[in-house]
N, C-alpha and C positions, 0 to 999 in steps of 0.2 A: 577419560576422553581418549579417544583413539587417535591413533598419528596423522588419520587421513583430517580428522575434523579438526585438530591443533594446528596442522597448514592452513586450511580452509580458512581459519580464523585468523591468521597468521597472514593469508592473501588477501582476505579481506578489509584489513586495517588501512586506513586513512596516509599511515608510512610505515609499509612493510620494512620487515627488518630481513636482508639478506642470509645473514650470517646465522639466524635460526634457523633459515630456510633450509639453507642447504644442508646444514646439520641433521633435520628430516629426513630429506632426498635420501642422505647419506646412510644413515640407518633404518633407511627400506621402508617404501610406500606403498599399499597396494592402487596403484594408479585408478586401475578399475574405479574400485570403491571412490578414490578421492573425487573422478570424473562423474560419478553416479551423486555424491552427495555433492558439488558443485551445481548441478542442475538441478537439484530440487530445494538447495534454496537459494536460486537463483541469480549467482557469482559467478558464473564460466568467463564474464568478459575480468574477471579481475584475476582469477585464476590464470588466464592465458595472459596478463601483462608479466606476472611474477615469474613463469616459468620463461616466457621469454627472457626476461633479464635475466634468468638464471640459465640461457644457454641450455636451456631444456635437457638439465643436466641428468640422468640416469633415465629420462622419459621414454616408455620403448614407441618402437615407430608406428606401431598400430593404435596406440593410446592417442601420439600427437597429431595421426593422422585426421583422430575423428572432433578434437579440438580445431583444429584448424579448419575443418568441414563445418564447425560451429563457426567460426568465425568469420566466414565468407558468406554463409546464409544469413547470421547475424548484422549483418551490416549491410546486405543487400534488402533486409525486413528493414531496419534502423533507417537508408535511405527512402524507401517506401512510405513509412510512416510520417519521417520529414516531411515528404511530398504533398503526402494528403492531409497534414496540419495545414502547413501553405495553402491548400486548395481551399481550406473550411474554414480559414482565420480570412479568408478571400470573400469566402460567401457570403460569412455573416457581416464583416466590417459593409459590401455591399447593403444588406440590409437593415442597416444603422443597429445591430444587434449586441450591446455591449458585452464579451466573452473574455475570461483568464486559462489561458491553459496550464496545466500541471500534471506532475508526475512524467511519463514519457518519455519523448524527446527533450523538452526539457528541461528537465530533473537529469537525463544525463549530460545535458549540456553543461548545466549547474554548475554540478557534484562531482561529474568525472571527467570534465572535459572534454568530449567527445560525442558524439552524438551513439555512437556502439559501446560507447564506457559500460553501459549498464542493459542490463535483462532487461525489456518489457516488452510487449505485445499488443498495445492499444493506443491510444488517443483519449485523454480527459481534459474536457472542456464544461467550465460551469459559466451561467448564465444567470441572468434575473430573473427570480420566480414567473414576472409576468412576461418574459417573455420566451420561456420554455416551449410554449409551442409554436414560436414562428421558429425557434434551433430548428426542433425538430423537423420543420415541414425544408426548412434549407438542408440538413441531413436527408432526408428524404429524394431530395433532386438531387443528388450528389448520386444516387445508388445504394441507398444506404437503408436494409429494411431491420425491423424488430423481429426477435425469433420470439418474442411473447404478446404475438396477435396483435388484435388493433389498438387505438388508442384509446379505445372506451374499458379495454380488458384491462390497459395496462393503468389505467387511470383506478380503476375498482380495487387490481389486486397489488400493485408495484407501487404508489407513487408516495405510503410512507418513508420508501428507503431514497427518494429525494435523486431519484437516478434512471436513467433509462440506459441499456447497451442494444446499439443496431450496427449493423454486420453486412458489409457487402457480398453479395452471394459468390463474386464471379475469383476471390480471390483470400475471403475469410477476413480482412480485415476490417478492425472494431474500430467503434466512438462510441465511450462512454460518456451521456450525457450529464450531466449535474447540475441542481441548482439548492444543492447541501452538502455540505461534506461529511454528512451520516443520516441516518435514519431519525425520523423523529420521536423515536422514544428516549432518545440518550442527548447527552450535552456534549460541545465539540471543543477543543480549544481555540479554535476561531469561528467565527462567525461569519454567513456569508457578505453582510453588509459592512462588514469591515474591509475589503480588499477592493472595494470601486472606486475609492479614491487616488487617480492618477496614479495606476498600477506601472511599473519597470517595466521594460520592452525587452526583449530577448532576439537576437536573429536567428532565423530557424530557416532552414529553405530559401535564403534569400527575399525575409521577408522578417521585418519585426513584428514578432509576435506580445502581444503582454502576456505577463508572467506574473506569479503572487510575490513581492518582495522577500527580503531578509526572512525578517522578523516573520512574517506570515507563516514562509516557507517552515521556517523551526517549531514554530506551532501543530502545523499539517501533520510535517511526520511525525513530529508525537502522538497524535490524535492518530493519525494513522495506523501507526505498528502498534499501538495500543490496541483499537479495536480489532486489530489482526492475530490479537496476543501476543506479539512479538514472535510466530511462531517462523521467520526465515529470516535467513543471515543478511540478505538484501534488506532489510527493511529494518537492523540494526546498523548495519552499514552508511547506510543512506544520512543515518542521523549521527553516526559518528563522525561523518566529515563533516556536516553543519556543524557543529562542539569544535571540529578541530581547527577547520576557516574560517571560523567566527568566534574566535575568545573572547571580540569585543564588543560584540550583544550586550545590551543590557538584561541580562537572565533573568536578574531579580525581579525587571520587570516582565518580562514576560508571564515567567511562572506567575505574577499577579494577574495577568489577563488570562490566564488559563482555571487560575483556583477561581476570579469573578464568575467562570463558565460552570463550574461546578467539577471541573476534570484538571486539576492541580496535579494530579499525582501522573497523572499521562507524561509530563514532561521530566518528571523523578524519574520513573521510569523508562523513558529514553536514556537515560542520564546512563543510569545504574545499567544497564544492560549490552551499550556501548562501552563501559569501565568492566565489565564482569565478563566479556566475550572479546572486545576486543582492544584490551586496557588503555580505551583513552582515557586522560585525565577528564574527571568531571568539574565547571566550572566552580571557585572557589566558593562562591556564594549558595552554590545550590545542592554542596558537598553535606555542608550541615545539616541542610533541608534531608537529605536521603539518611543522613546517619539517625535524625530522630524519628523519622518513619518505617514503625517495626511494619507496617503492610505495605510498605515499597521493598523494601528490603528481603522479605520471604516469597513475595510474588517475582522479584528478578532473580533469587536466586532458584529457587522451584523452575520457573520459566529455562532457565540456563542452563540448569541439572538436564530437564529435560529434551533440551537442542543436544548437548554432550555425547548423550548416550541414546542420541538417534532416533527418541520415541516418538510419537504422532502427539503432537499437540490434544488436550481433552477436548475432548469429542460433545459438540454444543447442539443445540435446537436451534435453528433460525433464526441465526442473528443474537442470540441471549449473550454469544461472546462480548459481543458490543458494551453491555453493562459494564466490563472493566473499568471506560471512560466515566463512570460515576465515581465521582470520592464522596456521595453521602450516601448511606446506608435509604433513605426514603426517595432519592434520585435513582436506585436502584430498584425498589418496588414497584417506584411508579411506571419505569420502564419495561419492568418484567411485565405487570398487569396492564399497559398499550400493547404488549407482543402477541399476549394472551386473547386476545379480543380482538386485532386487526388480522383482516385476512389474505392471504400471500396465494402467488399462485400455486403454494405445494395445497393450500386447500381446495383448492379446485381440481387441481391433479387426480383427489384423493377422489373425489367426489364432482364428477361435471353435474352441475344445475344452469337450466338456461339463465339469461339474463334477469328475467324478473324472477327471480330466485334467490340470487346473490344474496340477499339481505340477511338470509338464512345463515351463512357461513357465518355471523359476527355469535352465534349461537351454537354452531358445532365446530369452530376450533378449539376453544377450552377443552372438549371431551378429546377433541384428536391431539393437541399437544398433551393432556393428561396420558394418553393413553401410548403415544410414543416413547414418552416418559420411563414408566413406567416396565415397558419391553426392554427397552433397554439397560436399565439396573438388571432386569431379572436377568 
């Protein structure tokens, strides 16, 4: 592990410890690098709390210049986004549209305090299946269009992954919509009809917003950085402070709503890789759970080896990352062989067919994922 990513890790912890820090600084940083791998995975605002407190001690001035440049656009996007939650938690409560938001705003509100505590760049908002398209048509009058054509296109080639993203043109910014918290070939640790029940409120913009509880929220990111492979220090981060503000979860039960789900081990895996990157303690009840799972255990250490020394996460077909979330060997095929057979818009990319045509792609993606396959080993 190199010195820039053992700070990193080191910044990233739920209670940095000083006195390692500066012990870093002290035997030479390459800032560059450290700066370069803080934005990609996605910790510059906890980066810039640590070195503040540390009197931005050895930091040369060009380095701190361009963090601070980060932090001033960061938080003028952070108030923005604020803004336009406000504006769409407005519209839809307007049309008696039941919504949770998550991740965001706040998730940084949450987790870091702050509304700039933390990296992100969009708006997630999930909804009830049925009423997915009155969101969208209130998205819509907000200024908000799809960069993946209309809704007939996105309904044929998108809507197993249970999500739409639309994008106002005059300024970039996103709403991602939701009415799953994954793709329907895989299992999730929560479910969505679990979180309607008189969800928590949250102020955001001068407005309460509902929020997914506790319990939900510690669900999510597991399921989350799971399906993501765990492959950014933000999204081990995120769930190491849930473990650390929350000791008094009931884990054991959770982890029992996650394995009823079929993805028990998404939460091990939070677990372990929070403890293995940035030694928080893992709760005592679910300690045991990881020490007798030899596939949690080689997957967070594999995973962690390969954040260390920099590499790019393995390289997946469309979503097939996702499988991780299965803990049963036949929840995993059956996912693979839904992947196999539904068609995405990289099939159409590959191949435009007009509309009555479409039917055809449920027949030539097998040959085109075979065949990307396949390029790619060789």
């Amino acid at each position: 592990m190199t010195p820039e990513f053992q700070f990193l890790c080191l910044a990233a912890r739920p209670q940095p410890d000083p006195t390692r820090l500066k012990e870093l600084l002290r035997n030479g940083i390459d800032h560059r690098a450290l700066i370069r791998l803080a934005a990609g995975h996605g910790v510059r605002p906890s980066l810039l709390d640590c070195l503040g407190k540390l009197s931005w001690e050895t930091v040369p001035d060009d380095a701190r210049a361009d963090l601070e440049g980060f932090r001033q656009s960061h938080l003028l996007n952070s108030l923005a986004l604020a803004g336009e939650l406000h504006r769409l938690a407005t519209s839809l409560s307007d049309r008696s549209i039941p919504f949770v938001a998550f991740k965001g705003p706040t998730l940084a509100l949450t987790l870091y305090g702050g509304l700039a505590g933390r990296e992100y760049n969009d708006i997630d908002v999930i909804v009830p299946q049925r009423r997915a398209d009155d969101a969208e048509d209130v998205i819509g009058s907000m200024g908000y269009a799809s960069p993946h054509g209309d809704r007939k296109f996105r309904r044929a080639f998108l809507a197993s992954q249970r999500q739409f993203a639309f994008i106002r043109n005059d300024d970039g910014t996103a709403i991602d919509l939701h009415w799953g918290f994954c793709g329907t070939h895989v299992p999730f640790p929560v479910a969505p009809d679990e979180i309607w029940d008189d969800p928590p409120r949250l102020s955001v913009g001068g407005r309460d917003v509902p929020v997914l509880s506790v319990p939900n929220l510690a669900l999510l990111l597991a399921g989350h950085g799971t399906k993501e492979n765990w492959a950014q220090l933000k999204w081990v981060s995120d769930f190491a402070r849930m473990v650390d503000r929350h000791r008094d979860l009931d884990w054991a039960s959770l982890h029992g709503r996650a394995q009823a789900r079929g993805c028990g081990r998404a939460l091990l895996l939070g677990c372990a890789m929070a403890r293995e990157l940035l030694d928080v303690a893992v709760p005592k009840v679910l300690a045991s759970r990881i020490a007798g799972s030899e596939p949690v255990q080689k997957r967070a250490a594999s995973m962690a080896e390969t954040m260390r020394r920099g590499l790019p996460p393995p390289a997946q077909v469309e979503h097939f990352a996702d499988l991780l979330l299965c803990d049963r060997t036949i929840d995993r095929v059956r996912g693979a062989l839904k992947l196999a057979f539904t068609p995405t818009a990289g099939d159409y990319e590959a191949m435009r067919l007009p509309p009555a045509l479409w039917s055809a792609y449920y027949a030539s993606r097998p040959c085109r994922l075979a065949y990307r396959i396949v390029t790619r080993r060789a």
